[in-house]
C-alpha positions in Angstrom: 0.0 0.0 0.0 1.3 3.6 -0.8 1.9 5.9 1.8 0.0 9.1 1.1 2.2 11.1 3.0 5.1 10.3 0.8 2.8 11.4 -2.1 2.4 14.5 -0.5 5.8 15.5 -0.1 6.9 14.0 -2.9 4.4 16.5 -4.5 5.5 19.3 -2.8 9.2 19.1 -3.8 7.9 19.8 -7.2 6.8 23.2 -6.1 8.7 26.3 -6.1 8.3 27.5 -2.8 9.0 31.4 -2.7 10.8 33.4 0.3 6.7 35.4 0.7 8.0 38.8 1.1 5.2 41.1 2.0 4.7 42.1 -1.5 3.7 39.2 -3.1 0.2 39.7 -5.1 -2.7 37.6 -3.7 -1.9 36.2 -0.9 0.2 33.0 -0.5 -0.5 29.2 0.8 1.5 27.2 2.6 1.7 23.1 3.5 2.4 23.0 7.2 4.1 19.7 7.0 5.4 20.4 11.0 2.2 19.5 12.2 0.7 16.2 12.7 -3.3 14.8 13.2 -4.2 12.8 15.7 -7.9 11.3 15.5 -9.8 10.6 18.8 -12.7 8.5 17.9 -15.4 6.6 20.2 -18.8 7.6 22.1 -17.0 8.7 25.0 -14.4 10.9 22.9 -16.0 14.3 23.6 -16.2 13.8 27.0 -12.6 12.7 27.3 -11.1 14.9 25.8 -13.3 17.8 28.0 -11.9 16.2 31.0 -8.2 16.4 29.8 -7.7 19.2 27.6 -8.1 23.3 28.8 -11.3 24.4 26.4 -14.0 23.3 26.1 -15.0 19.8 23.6 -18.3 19.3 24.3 -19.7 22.8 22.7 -18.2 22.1 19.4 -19.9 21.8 16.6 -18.8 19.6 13.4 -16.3 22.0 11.6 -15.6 23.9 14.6 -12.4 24.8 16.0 -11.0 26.0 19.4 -7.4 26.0 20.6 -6.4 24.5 23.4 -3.6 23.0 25.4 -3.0 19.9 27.4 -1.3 20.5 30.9 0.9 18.7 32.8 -0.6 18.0 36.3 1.5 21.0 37.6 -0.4 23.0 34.8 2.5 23.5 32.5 1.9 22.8 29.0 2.9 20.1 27.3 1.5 21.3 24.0 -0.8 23.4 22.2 -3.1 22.4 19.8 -6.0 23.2 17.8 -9.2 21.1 18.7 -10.9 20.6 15.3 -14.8 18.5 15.4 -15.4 16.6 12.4 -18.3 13.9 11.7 -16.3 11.1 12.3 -14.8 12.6 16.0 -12.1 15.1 16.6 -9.2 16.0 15.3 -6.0 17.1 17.5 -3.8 19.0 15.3 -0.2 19.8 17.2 3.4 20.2 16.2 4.9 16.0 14.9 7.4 16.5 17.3 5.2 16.0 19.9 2.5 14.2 19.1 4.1 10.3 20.0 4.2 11.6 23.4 1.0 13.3 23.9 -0.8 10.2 22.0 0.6 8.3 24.5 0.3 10.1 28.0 -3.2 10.0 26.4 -3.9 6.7 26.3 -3.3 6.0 29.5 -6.4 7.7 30.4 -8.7 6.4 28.2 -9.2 3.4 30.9 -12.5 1.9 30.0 -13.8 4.5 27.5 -14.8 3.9 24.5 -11.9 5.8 23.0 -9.9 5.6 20.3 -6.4 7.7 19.4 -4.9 7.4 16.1 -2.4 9.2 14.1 -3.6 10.2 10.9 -0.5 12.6 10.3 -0.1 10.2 7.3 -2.9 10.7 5.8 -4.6 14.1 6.8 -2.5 17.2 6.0 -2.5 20.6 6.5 -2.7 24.6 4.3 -2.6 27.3 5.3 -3.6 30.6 3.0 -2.9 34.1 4.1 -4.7 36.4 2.0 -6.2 40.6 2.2 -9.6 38.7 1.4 -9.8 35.0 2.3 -13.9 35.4 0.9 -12.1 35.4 -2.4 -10.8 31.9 -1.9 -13.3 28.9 -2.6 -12.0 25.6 -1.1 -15.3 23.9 -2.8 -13.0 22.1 -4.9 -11.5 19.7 -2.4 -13.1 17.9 0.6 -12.1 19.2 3.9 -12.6 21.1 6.5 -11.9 24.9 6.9 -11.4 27.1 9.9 -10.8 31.0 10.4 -7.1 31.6 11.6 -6.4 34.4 13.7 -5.2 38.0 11.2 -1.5 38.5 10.7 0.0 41.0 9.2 -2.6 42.3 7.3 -3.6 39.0 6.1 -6.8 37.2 7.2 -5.6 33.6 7.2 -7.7 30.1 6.9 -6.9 26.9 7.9 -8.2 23.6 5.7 -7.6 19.6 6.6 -7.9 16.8 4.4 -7.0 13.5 2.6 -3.5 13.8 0.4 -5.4 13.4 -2.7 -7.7 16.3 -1.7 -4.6 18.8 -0.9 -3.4 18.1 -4.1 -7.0 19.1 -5.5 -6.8 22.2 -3.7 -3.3 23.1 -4.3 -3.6 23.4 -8.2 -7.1 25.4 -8.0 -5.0 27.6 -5.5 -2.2 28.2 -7.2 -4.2 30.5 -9.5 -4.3 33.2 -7.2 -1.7 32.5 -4.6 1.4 32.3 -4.4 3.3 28.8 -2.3 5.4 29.7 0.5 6.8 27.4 3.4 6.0 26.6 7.0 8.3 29.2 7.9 6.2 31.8 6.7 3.1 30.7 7.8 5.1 30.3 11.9 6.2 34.3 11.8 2.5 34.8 10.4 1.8 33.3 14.1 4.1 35.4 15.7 3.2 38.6 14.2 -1.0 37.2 15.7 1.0 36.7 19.2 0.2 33.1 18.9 1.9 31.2 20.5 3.1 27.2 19.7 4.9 24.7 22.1 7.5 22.6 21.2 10.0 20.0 22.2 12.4 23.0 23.3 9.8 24.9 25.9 7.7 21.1 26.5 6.2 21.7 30.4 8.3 25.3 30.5 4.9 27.7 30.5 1.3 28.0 32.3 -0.9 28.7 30.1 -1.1 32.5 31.3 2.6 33.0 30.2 1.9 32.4 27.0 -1.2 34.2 26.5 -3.1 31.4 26.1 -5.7 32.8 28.1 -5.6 36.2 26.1 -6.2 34.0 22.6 -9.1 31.9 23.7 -6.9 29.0 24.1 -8.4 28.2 27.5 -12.3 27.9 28.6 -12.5 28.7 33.0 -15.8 27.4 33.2 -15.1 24.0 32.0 -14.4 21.2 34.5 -11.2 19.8 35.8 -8.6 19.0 33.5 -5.0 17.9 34.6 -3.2 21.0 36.1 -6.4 22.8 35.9 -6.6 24.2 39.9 -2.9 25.8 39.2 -4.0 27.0 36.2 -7.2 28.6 38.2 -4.9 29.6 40.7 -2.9 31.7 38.4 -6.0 33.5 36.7 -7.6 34.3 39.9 -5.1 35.5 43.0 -3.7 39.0 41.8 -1.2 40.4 38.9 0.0 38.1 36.6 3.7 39.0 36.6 5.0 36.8 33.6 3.3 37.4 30.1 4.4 37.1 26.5 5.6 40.0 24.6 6.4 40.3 20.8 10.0 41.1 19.8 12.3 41.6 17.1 16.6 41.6 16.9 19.1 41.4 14.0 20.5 38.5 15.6 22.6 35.6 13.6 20.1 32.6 15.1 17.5 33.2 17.6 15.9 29.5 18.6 12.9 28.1 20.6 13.9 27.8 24.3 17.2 30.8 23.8 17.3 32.5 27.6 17.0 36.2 27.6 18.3 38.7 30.0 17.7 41.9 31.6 20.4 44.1 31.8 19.3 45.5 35.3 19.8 41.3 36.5 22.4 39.9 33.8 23.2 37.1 36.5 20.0 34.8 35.5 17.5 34.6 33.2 14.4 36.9 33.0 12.6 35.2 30.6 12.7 32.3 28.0 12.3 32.5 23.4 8.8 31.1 22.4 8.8 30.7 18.9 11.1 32.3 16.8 11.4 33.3 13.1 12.9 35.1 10.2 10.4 37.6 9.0 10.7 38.8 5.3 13.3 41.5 5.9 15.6 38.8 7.2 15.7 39.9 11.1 13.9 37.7 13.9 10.9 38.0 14.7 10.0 36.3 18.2 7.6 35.7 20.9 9.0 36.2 24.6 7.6 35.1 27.8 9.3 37.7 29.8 9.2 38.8 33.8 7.0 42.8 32.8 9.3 44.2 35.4 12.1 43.1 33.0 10.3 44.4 29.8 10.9 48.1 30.6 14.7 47.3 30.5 17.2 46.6 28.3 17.1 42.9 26.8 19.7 40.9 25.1 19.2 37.5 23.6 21.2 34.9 25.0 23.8 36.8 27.4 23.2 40.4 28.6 25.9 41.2 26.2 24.0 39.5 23.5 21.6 40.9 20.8 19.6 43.5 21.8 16.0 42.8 21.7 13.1 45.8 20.5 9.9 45.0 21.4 6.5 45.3 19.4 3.1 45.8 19.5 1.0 42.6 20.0 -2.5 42.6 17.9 -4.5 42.2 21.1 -4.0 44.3 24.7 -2.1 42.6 27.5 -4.5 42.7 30.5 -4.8 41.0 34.2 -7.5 38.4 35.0 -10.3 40.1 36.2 
């Protein structure tokens, strides 16, 4: 039997990708081959995943997204994801890097239930289109699902799923009005929406709050217990949050997931920790930053105080305390 994955890819090295600078006409589209699909299947998978994951399952709708996370007990997350309902169950989409490990801390709490977890990364993939007016696009062409992504960059931004043969479908109608990029581009369009993605490098580093994942809809408090969920609770409800995530740039040579930063006013230890990080299209870093605010309104360097210097940005949405 073929591998459809291997299809995909093998399809995809016979486009040519461009570098996406701001001005390309159109819009562009991107195959996010860094993320992988895992299906969760059964009577009881709704209500399995509501009990483990930090939004809410059970109010989705077929074609409906959320974001969400999955916590350690201690409430640190040990991924994001995006929680995606189709007819046949629901689809947890997450960076491949992690999803061996989260498919199996999840099976060993599916006990009983009538739950199934596969992954499907071979045979459901991923595009992303960034485009001034995603209501132009038609995806009627290929079987899948569609979701609204978060605006970056000017761009309002949709996500679709489906079978390899479908992509390809898609892909050919779309390249006649966008151009192809890579999963580079479509990561610094997620910086520039302050969205944050965990991977192997910042695994169990963040609560959800540092991240913003509360700020991004990417956690439901009126849901039921979920692992980590009373320290989670805890940190959204007794006073000032005094970590958050900011949005920074620097002309650094290589600026990584998981890089230290520091605060010139401290340059002994660390005052805060790289997100995500990536070029943007003028060739400079772009990167989110979960960052002590005290040490926001000083001088930052990557890597070292004597290290790049760090400027920081405007986020799209306003940094505010629990209320």
């Amino acid at each position: 039997m073929s591998d459809p994955n291997a299809h995909w890819l093998e399809f995809l090295s016979t486009q040519v990708m461009s570098s996406a600078s701001r001005g390309l006409p159109g819009g562009v589209m991107a195959a996010l081959t860094h993320l992988g699909v895992l299906a969760v299947s059964g009577a009881d998978a709704d209500n399995f995943l509501h009990n483990q994951l930090t939004n809410d399952v059970l109010e989705l709708t077929p074609g409906a997204m959320h974001l969400g996370g999955y916590c350690s007990p201690k409430g640190r997350l040990l991924t994001t994801l995006f929680i995606w309902k189709s007819d046949e169950g629901v689809m947890l989409v997450m960076p491949r890097e992690l999803l061996p490990g989260i498919q199996k801390r999840l099976q060993m709490f599916v006990l009983r239930s009538k739950v199934t977890i596969s992954d499907v990364s071979e045979q459901m993939v991923l595009i992303g289109v960034a485009t001034p007016d995603a209501q132009s696009i038609s995806f009627s062409d290929a079987a899948g699902m569609t979701a609204v992504w978060p605006t970056a960059a000017g761009l309002q931004r949709v996500l679709w799923l489906g079978s390899v043969e479908s992509a390809i479908r898609l892909w050919n109608t779309l390249l006649e009005s966008l151009t192809p990029t890579n999963a580079s581009h479509w990561r610094w369009l997620d910086i520039r929406a302050g969205l944050p993605m965990v991977v192997e490098a910042t695994r169990e580093r963040f609560v959800p709050q540092m991240v913003n994942f509360d700020l991004v809809g990417g956690v439901n408090f009126r849901k039921g217990c979920y692992p980590g969920q009373e320290i989670v609770a805890r940190s959204q409800y007794l006073g000032k949050l005094k970590r958050r995530m900011l949005l920074a740039c620097t002309q650094a040579q290589v600026a990584t997931a998981g890089m230290e930063i520091f605060s010139e006013t401290d340059p002994g230890q660390p005052c805060g920790l790289v997100v995500n990080a990536e070029k943007n299209p003028d060739g400079a870093w772009d990167l989110l930053v979960e960052i002590k605010l005290d040490a926001a309104q000083t001088p930052v360097h990557l890597g070292a105080a004597s290290g790049d210097l760090l400027q920081f940005l405007e986020l799209p949405y306003i940094i505010r305390d629990p209320e």
